[in-house]
C-alpha positions in Angstrom: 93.2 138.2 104.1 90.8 135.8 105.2 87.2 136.1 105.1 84.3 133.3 105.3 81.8 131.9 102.4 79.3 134.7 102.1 81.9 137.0 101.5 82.7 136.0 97.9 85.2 137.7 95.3 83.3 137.8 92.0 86.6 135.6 90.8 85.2 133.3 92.8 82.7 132.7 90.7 84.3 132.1 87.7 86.0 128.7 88.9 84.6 125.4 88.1 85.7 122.3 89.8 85.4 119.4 87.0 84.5 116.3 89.5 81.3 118.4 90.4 80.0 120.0 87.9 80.1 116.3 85.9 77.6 115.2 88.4 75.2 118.7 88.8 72.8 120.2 85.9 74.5 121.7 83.5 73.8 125.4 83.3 73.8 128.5 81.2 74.3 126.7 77.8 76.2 129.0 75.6 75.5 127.0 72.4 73.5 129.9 70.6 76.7 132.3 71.3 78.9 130.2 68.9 79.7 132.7 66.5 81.2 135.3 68.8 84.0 137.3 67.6 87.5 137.8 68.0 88.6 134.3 69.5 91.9 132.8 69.4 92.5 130.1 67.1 92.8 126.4 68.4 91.4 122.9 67.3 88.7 121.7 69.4 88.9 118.6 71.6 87.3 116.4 74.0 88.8 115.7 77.2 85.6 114.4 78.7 82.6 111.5 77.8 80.2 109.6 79.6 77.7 107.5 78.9 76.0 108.0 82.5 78.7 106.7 84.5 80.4 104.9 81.8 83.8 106.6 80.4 83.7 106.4 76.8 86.4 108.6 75.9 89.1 106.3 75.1 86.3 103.9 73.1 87.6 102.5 69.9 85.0 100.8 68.3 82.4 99.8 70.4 80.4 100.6 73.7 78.3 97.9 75.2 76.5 99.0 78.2 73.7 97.2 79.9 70.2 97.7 80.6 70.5 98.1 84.1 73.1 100.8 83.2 70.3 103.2 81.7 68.7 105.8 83.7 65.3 105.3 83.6 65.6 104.2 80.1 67.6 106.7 79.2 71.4 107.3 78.4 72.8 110.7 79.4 75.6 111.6 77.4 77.8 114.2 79.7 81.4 115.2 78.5 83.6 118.6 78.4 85.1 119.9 75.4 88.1 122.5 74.6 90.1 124.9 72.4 94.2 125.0 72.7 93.6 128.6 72.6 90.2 129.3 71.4 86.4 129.5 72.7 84.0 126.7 71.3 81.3 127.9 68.9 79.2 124.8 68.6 79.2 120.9 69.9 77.3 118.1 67.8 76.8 114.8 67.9 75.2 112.1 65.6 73.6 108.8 66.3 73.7 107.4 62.4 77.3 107.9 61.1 76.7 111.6 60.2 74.1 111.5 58.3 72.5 113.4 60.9 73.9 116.1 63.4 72.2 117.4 66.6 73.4 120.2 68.7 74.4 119.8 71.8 73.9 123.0 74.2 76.9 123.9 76.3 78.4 126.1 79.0 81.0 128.8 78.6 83.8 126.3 80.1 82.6 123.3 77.5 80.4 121.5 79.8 78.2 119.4 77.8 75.1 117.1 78.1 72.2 115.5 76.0 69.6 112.4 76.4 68.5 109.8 74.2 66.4 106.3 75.0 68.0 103.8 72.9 66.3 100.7 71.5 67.5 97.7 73.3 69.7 95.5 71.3 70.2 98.3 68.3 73.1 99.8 67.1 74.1 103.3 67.1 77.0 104.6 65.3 77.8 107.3 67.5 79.9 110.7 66.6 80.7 114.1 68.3 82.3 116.9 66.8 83.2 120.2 68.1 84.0 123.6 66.3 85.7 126.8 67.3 84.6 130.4 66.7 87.3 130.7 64.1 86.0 127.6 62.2 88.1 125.0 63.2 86.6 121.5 64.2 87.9 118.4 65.9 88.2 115.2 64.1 84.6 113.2 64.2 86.4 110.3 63.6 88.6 110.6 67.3 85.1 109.4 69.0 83.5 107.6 66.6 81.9 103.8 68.0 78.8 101.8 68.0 76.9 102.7 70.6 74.4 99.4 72.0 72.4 98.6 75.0 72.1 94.8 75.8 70.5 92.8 77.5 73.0 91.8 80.3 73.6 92.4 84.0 76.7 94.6 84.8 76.7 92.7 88.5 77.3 89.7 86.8 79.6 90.8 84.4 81.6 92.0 86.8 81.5 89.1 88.7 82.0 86.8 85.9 85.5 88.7 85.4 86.8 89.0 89.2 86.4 85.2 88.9 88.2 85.1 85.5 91.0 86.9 87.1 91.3 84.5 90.0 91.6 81.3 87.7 94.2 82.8 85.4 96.3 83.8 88.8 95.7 80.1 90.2 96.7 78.6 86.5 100.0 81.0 86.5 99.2 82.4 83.0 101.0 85.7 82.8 100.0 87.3 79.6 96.3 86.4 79.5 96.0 87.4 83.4 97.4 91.2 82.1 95.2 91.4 79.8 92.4 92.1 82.2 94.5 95.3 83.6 93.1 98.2 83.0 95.7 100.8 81.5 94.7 103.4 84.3 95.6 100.6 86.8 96.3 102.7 90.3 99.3 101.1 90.7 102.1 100.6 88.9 101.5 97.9 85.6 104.8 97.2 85.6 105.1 95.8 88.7 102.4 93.9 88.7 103.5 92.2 85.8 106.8 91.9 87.2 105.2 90.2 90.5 103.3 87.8 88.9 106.4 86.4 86.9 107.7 86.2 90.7 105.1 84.7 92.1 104.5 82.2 89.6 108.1 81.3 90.3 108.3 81.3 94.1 105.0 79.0 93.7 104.2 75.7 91.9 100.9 75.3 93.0 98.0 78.3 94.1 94.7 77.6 95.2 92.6 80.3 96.3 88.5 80.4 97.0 87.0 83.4 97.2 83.7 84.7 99.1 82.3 88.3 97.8 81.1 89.8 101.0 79.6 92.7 98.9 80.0 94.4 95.8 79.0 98.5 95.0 79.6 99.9 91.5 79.6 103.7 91.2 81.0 105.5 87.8 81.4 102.4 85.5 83.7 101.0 88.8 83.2 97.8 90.7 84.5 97.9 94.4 84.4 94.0 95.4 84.7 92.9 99.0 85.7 89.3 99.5 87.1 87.3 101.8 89.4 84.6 100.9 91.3 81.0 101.2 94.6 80.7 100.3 96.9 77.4 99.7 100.2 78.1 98.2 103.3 75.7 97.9 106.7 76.7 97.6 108.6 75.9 94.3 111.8 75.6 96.2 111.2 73.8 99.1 107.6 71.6 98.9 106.1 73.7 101.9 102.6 74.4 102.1 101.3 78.0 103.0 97.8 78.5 103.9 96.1 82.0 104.7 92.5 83.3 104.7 92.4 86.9 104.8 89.7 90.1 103.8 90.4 91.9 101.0 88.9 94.2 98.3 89.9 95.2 94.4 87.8 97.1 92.2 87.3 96.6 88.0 86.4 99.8 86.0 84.5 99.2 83.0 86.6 99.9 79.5 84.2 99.4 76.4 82.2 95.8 76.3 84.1 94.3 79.7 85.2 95.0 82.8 89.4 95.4 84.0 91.1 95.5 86.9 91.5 99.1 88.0 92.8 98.8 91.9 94.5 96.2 94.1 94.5 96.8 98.4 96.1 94.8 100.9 96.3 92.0 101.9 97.5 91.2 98.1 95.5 88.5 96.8 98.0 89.1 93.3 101.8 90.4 93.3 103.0 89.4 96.4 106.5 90.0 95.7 106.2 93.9 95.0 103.2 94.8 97.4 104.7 98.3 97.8 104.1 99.2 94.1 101.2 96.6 93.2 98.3 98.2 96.1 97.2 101.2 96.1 94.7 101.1 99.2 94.7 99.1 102.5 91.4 96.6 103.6 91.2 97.2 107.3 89.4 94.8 109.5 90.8 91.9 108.0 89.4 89.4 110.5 92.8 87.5 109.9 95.2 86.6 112.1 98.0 85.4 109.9 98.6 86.3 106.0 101.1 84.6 103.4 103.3 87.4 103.1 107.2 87.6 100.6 109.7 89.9 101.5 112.5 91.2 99.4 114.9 88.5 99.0 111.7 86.5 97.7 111.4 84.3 101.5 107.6 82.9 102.0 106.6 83.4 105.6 103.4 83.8 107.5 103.1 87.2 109.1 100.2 88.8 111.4 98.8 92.0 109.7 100.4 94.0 112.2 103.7 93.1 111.3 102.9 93.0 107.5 104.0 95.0 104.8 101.0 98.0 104.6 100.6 101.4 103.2 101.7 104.4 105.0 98.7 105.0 107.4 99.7 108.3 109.4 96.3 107.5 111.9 97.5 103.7 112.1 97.1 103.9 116.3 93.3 105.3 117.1 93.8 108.2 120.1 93.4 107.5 123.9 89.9 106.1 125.0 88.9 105.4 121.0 87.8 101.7 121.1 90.1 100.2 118.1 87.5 99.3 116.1 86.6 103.5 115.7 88.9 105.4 113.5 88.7 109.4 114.1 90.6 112.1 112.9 90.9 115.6 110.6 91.0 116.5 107.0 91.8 120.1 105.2 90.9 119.8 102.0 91.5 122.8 99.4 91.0 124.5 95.7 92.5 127.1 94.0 91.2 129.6 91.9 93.9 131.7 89.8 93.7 135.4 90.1 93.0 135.6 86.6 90.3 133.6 86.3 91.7 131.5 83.8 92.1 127.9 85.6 90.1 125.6 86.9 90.2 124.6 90.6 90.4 120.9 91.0 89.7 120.2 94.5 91.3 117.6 96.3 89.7 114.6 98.1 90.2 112.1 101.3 89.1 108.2 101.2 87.8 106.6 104.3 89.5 103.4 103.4 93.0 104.5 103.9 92.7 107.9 105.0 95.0 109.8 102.5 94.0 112.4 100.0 93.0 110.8 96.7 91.7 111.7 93.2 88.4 113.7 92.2 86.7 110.7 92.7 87.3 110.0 96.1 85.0 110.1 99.2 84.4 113.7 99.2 85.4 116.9 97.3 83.7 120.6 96.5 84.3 123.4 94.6 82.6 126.7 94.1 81.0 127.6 90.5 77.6 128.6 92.3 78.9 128.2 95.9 80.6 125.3 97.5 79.5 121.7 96.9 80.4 118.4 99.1 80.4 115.6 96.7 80.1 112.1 97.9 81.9 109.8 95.4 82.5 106.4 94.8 82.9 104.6 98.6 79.7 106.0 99.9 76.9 103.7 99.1 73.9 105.9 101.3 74.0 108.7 103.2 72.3 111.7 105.3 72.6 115.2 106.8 72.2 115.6 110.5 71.9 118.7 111.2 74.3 120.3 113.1 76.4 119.7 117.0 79.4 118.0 118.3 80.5 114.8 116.4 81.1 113.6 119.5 77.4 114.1 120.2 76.4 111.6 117.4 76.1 107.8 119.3 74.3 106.2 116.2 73.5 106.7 112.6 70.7 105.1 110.6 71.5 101.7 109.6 69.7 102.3 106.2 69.8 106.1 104.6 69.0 107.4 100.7 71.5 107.9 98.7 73.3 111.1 99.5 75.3 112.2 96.4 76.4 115.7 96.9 75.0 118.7 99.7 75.0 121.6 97.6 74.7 124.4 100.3 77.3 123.3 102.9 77.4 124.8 106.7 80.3 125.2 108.8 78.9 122.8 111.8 76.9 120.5 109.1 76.8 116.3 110.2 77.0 113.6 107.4 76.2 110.3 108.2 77.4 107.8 105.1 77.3 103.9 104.9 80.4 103.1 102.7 80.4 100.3 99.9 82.0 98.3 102.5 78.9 97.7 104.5 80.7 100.4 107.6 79.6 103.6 108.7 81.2 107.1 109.0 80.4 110.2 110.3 81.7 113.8 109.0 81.4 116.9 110.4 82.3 120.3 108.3 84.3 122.2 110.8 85.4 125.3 109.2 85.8 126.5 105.8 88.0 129.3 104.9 89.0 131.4 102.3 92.0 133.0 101.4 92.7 135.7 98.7 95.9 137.5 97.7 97.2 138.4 94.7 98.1 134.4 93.5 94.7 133.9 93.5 91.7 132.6 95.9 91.9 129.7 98.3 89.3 127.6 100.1 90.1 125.5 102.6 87.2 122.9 104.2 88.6 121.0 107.4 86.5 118.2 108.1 86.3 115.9 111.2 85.4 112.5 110.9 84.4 109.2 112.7 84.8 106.0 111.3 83.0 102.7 112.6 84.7 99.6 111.2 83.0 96.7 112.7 80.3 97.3 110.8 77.7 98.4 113.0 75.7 101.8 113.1 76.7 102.2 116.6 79.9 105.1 118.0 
């Protein structure tokens, strides 16, 4: 059957989507329940840290964030924790080695979240443990680091390694050029690794000079928009190649540096495996020839409409849409097991290649307290509208607050978002639905969108 949003199922309620609830208030902390009875054995672990937007899970042995990384001097340490089979009793954490514990109040799904102001410049020798109610605890040691905040400028950072990355690509050195790949790299590692040993051969000589156009970090990630010129001379023959092209990557933060997380096309790297390297698509290119290699490894110079790009099902805009104006629909869905027992991990949609992405994407919601949109990592600002026809909206503010999440959604509700890009968007939630049988409960939000790409405020 289907009914609508104020018609809950009390299983409803009992699902927890783990995108938003990492960026809401934790709730209901359960850490004075820790000795309840009768739960399953299992050894605690951690499958979630941050350090505000920094992931520190996978932290060996230090974290070095920056001051303009605190939150109003503070850090907020966020994270999940979880039992194989069991129910976690208690969740600590120490800031000297162990000498001292504090607990850390939780929720009944292992939701977690304390504060601290550090001391500029000091070192913290950060632990967490967690224990079941049967008595079992997870190793201290598995996130054990010191913690320090220094005095340095994350934009810069960042900067200072995008234009690392670029020198070791124009000098042709391989190894040291993969060492500033992240190991979650979107696309595949592999290949990239393999398409630089290509391109280093099909090239004797690269030159490229970079413009960043605009940079937006959001959850320890830099998204860098740059434009680009590009001289290349082929190994086997002499000839010169010379492009300039638009494009974007983004770095994610991992411990005291920054590393290449994402690669979109035009390829700036990995030219000979584009299909494998990107992982998104720069529209707008304001280009009207790239340096593109096909398959048997042949240099030619290729408009981007003939180029090799990511599938793009909404590639031609519909009759009487200006080009420059991308519009189209998105269902996006969770699932809630009958039993209560999962987790619904919603899915997501990014307006930069229009394609369902990770929790991180544009947008995504869930249903713990209700449904949530969540705004993620391309939306730099945003606003509600109210309500009407998206074809009613002709303009959106050129400057808006920034708009993280709307946590009481309405079928009819208007978003306008400015994206990291510097372009604007407007969505519209057109129906939500949801669907229960006895596999479980489904909701279903369908949104409409408008995309401007040119920049402007103006549909």
């Amino acid at each position: 059957m289907n009914i609508r949003t104020d018609n809950r199922n009390r299983l409803f309620f009992q699902a927890s989507l783990l995108g938003v609830i990492a960026v809401l208030a934790l709730s209901s902390p359960a850490a004075g329940q820790w000795w309840r009875f009768g739960a399953d054995a299992g050894t605690p672990f951690f499958t979630d840290l941050l350090f505000n937007n920094i992931d520190a899970i996978n932290v060996d042995r230090n974290l070095r964030i920056s001051a303009d990384d605190l939150d109003a001097g503070s850090v907020r340490v966020r994270g999940r924790v979880e039992a194989d089979r069991g129910v976690i009793g208690r969740v600590e954490s120490s800031l000297d080695g162990g000498l001292n514990w504090q607990e850390i109040p939780f929720n009944e799904r292992g939701l977690f979240a304390f504060e601290f102001r550090p001391d500029i410049e000091r070192d913290y020798r950060f632990m967490i443990r967690a224990f079941s109610t049967t008595g079992q605890v997870s190793d201290e040691l598995d996130h054990s680091f010191v913690f320090r905040v220094v005095r340095e400028d994350t934009r810069a950072l960042a900067r200072k390694v995008f234009e690392e990355i670029i020198r070791l690509y124009s000098a042709r050195d391989r190894a040291r050029f993969m060492s500033y790949v992240s190991s979650r790299f979107t696309g595949n590692a592999v290949a990239l690794d393999s398409a630089l040993s290509s391109d280093f051969s099909l090239f004797d000589s690269i030159r490229i000079t970079p413009n960043i156009q605009s940079m937006g970090e959001f959850n320890g990630k830099w998204n860098i928009y740059f434009s680009f010129n590009r001289q290349l001379r082929s190994a086997r023959t002499g000839e010169t190649f010379r492009d300039r092209a638009n494009t974007s990557l983004t770095l994610i933060r991992e411990g005291e540096s920054y590393r290449l997380y994402e690669l979109a096309t035009p390829l700036i790297f990995g030219l000979s495996d584009p299909s494998e390297v990107a992982t998104s698509d720069t529209l707008d290119r304001g280009t009207d020839e790239i340096i593109e290699v096909d398959e048997d490894g042949e240099i030619k110079i290729v408009t981007p409409d003939d180029s090799e790009e990511l599938d793009d099902p909404d590639s031609d805009p519909a009759p009487g849409i200006p080009h420059n104006i991308r519009e189209g629909s998105v269902d996006l869905s969770v699932q809630v097991y009958a039993d209560g027992s999962g987790i619904g991990h919603g899915e997501a949609f990014s307006l930069f290649d229009y394609t369902k992405k990770g929790i991180y994407a544009t947008m995504t919601f869930g249903n713990e307290l209700g449904s949530f949109v969540v705004f993620g990592d391309e939306v730099e600002a945003g606003e509600i509208l109210g309500s009407g026809p998206i074809s009613s909206v002709t303009s959106v503010p050129a400057e808006m607050g920034f708009l993280g999440e709307d946590s009481e959604p309405e079928e009819g509700r208007l978003y306008a978002l400015k994206l990291i890009d510097g372009t604007y968007a407007v969505l519209q939630l057109s129906d939500v639905v949801i669907n229960d049988d006895e596999g479980g409960i489904f909701e279903t939000m369908t949104f409409q969108y408008r995309h401007q790409r040119n920049g402007t405020p103006n549909f």
